[in-house]
N, C-alpha and C positions, 0 to 999 in steps of 0.2 A: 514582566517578560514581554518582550515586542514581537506581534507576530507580522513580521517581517512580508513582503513580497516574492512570488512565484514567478516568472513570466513565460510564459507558453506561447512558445512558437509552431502556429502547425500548418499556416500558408504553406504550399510548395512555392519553391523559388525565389523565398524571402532572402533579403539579404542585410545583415544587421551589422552596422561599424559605428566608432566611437564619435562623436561630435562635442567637445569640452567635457562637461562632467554627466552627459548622457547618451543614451543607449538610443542609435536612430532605427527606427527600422524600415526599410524600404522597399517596393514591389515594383518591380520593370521602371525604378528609378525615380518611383513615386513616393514621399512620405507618406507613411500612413500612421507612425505614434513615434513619439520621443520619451522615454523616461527615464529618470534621476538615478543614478545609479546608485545615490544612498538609500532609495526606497527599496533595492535588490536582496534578495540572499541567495536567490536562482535561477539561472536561464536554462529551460529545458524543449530544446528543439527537434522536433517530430518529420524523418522522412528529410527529404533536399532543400535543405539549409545552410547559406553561405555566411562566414564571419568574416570582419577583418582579422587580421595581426596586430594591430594597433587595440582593437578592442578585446582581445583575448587576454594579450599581456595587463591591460588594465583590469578587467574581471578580475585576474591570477592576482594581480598587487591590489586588490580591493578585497580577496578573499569570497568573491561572490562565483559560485561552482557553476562552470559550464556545462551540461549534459548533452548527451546528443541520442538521438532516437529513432528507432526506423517507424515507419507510418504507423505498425500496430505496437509501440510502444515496446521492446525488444530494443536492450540495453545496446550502444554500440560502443561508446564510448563517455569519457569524465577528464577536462579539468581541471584543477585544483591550485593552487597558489603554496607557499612553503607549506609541508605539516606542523601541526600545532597541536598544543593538549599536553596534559603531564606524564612526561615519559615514565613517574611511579605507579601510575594509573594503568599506563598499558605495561609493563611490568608484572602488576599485581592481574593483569589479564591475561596475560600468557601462563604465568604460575595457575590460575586457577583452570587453565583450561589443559592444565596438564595432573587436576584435582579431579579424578573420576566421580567422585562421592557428590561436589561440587556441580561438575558439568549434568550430571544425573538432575539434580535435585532444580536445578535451574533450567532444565529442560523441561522439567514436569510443570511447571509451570508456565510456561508458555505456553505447552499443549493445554492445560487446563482452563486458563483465559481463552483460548482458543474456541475450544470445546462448549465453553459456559454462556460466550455469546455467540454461537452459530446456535445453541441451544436457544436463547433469546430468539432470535430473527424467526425462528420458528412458532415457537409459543406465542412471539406480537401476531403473529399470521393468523394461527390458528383463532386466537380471542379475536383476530379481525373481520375473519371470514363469515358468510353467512351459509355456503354450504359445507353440506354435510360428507360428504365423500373427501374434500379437502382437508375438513377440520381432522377426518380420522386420520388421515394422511400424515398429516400433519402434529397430530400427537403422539402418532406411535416413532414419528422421528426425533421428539422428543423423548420418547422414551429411549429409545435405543441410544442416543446420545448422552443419556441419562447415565446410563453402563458404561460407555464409554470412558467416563470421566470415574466410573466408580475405577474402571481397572488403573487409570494414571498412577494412583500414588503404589499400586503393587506391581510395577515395571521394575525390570529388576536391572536391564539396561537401555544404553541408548538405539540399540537397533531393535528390541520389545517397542519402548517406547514409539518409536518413529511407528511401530506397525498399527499401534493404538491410535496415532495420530489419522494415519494412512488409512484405516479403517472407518475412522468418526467420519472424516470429511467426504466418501464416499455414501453414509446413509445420508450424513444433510445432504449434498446433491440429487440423490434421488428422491428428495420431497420438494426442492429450490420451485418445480415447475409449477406447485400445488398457491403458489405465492403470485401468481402470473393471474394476472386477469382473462376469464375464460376465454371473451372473444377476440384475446389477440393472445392467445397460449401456443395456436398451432405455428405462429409466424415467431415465437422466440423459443420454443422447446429446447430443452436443454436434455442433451443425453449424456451424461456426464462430465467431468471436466475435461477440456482438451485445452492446449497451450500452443503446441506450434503443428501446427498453424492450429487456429481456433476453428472448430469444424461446423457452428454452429453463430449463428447473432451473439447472443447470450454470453458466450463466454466471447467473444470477441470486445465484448463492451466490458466487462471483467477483466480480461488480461489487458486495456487498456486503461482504466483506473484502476488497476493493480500496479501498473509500472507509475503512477505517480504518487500511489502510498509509498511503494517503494524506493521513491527517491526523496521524498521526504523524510523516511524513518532513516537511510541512511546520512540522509547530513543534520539531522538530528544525532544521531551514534557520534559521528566526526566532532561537531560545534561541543560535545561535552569533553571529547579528547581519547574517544576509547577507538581499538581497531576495530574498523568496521571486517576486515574479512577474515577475523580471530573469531567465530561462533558455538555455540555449546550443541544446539539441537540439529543446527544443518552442518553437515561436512565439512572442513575446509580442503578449498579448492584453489587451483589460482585464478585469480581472477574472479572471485565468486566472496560478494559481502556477504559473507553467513550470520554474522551480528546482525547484520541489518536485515538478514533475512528474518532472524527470529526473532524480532520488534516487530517484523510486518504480519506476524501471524497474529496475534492478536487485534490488528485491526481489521483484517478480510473484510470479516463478517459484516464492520462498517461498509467497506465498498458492496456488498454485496446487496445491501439496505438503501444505498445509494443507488445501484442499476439497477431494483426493482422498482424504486418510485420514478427513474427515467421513463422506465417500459409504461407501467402501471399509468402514468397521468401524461402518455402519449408527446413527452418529450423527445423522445425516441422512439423511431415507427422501424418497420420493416424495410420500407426502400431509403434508407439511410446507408445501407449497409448495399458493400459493393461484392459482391460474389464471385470467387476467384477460381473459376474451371468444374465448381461444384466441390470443391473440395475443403473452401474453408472462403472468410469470410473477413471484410476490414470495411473501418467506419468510414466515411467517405468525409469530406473538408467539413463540411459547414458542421455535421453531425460531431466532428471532436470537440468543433470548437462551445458546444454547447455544452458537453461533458465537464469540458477544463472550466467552463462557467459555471456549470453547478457547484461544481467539485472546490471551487474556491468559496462557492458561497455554504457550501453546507462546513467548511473549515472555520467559519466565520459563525456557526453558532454555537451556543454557551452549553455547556454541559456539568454535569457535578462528577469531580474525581474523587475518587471513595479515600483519600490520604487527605484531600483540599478541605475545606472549611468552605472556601467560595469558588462560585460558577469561573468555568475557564474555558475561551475558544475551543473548537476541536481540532484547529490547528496546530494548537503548543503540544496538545497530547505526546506526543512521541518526543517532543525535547523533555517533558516530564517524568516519562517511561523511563527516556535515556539516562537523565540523574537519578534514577532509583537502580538501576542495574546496574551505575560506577558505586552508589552506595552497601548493594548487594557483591559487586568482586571485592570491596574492601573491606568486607567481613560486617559493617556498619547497620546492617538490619539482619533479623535472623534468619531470611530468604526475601526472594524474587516476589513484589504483588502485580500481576500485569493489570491493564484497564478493562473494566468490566461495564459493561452495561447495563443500564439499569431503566 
């Protein structure tokens, strides 16, 4: 399986159009990179962003997904070239998402992958740590997470479920900060999760490697053939990939592993981050572009999938996910296994 290319645009004022069989991109009419468009599978551009028409309609006839994004990574728009994928596939996804017993039992496990490594990030912490007020901190969130996961399989529906979810992730976050390196804790304090706007560093750097797991696990969902906004755990809404949403839950806890060794080994400081009236917070240029740099390089390494025999990117992950979940709506395994951490 080829783990294809990302391209991440987060300059302001870029402007990017087609030149024979590659992708130019340019600043105040400056080249700055050219690349192959068969090296593509995604362009996903952050904040003021100009395309051609010429290069749009070739992306669309190449099948390589245009995304577009506001500075703090908040979806604006997608894209896409003809649909594709086997229309018995999404078929048997609509039929099962009209299977209550189904969408149950496939939700349960998403939340429990979930659960099991937000459990992890915690427990690596704790065996990390050298004090002792953290360490307790930090096992009693294991514990309680521990519970959490005991009540998953006695949900009896999907709005139970969601509140077990909705519960679990609020004790991990109030241990997250116990994982923060003491002399730069007060500068990333997290006081729980915030989204829009992100009220705090911490989750600002979160809700933006959050939106590129999330665009990754959605054209993973798509590249297998299933509807991405056909979901079991999240709602369906318009305009809201709910499959894709509940592929992305399982990986959080990765991104969440990733913005702590940002913070922790000072890759990311405090005055990165631009401050917006005191009320919330966004990554400033140079600071994303270093994000989308880890973030491809931490996709680039080898991990063990608990189904694989051999070591695989952490990249391909979610196209893997994704063929186990078309294989899980066609009856073809006897439930959902998400990726677990180990």
């Amino acid at each position: 399986m080829q783990l294809l290319n990302t391209l991440y645009v987060t300059l302001p004022d870029t402007y990017l159009c087609l030149e024979n069989h590659t992708l130019r991109i340019e600043v105040d009419g400056t080249l700055k990179l050219q690349v192959p468009l068969h090296h593509l599978c995604s362009v996903v551009c952050f904040g003021h962003v100009s395309l051609s028409a010429p290069l749009m309609h070739r992306l669309a006839e190449e099948n390589i997904t245009l995304v577009l994004l506001d500075f703090n990574g908040r979806f604006k728009a997608r894209l896409e070239g003809k649909t594709t994928g086997n229309v018995l596939l999404r078929h048997a996804q609509h039929q099962q998402y009209d299977n209550p017993d189904f969408a149950l039992e496939f939700a349960k496990a998403i939340v429990a992958g979930k659960i099991k490594n937000s459990r992890y990030v915690l427990q690596r912490g704790a065996r990390d740590s050298n004090d002792q007020n953290d360490i307790t901190v930090l096992q009693r969130g294991v514990d309680d997470l521990a519970a959490s996961l005991r009540s998953v399989p006695t949900a009896m529906t999907l709005d139970e479920l969601r509140g077990t979810e909705g519960d679990a992730a609020k004790k991990y976050f109030s241990c997250i900060n116990s994982l923060i390196k003491k002399e730069i804790r007060s500068e990333f304090f997290m006081d729980g999760r915030s989204r829009r706007p992100p009220r705090d560093r911490f989750n600002a750097l979160l809700s933006f490697i959050y939106s590129m797991w999330m665009n990754d696990c959605r054209s993973a969902i798509e590249a297998v053939g299933l509807d991405p906004q056909l979901g079991f755990l999240h709602t369906m809404r318009p305009g809201r990939a709910a499959l894709a949403l509940d592929l992305q839950e399982e990986f959080r806890p990765l991104a969440d592993r990733l913005a702590l060794s940002l913070i922790n080994r000072g890759q990311i400081r405090h005055n990165d981050f631009i401050e917006n009236d005191g009320t919330s917070f966004t990554l400033k240029d140079e600071a994303r572009k270093a994000v989308v740099v880890a973030y491809q390089e931490r996709k680039q390494e080898n991990l063990t999938h608990p189904l694989l025999a051999q070591p695989i990117p952490l990249g391909i992950a979610p196209m893997i996910q994704s063929r186990i979940i078309t294989r899980t709506i066609r009856g073809e395994t006897a439930g959902y296994l998400p990726f677990l951490l180990k």
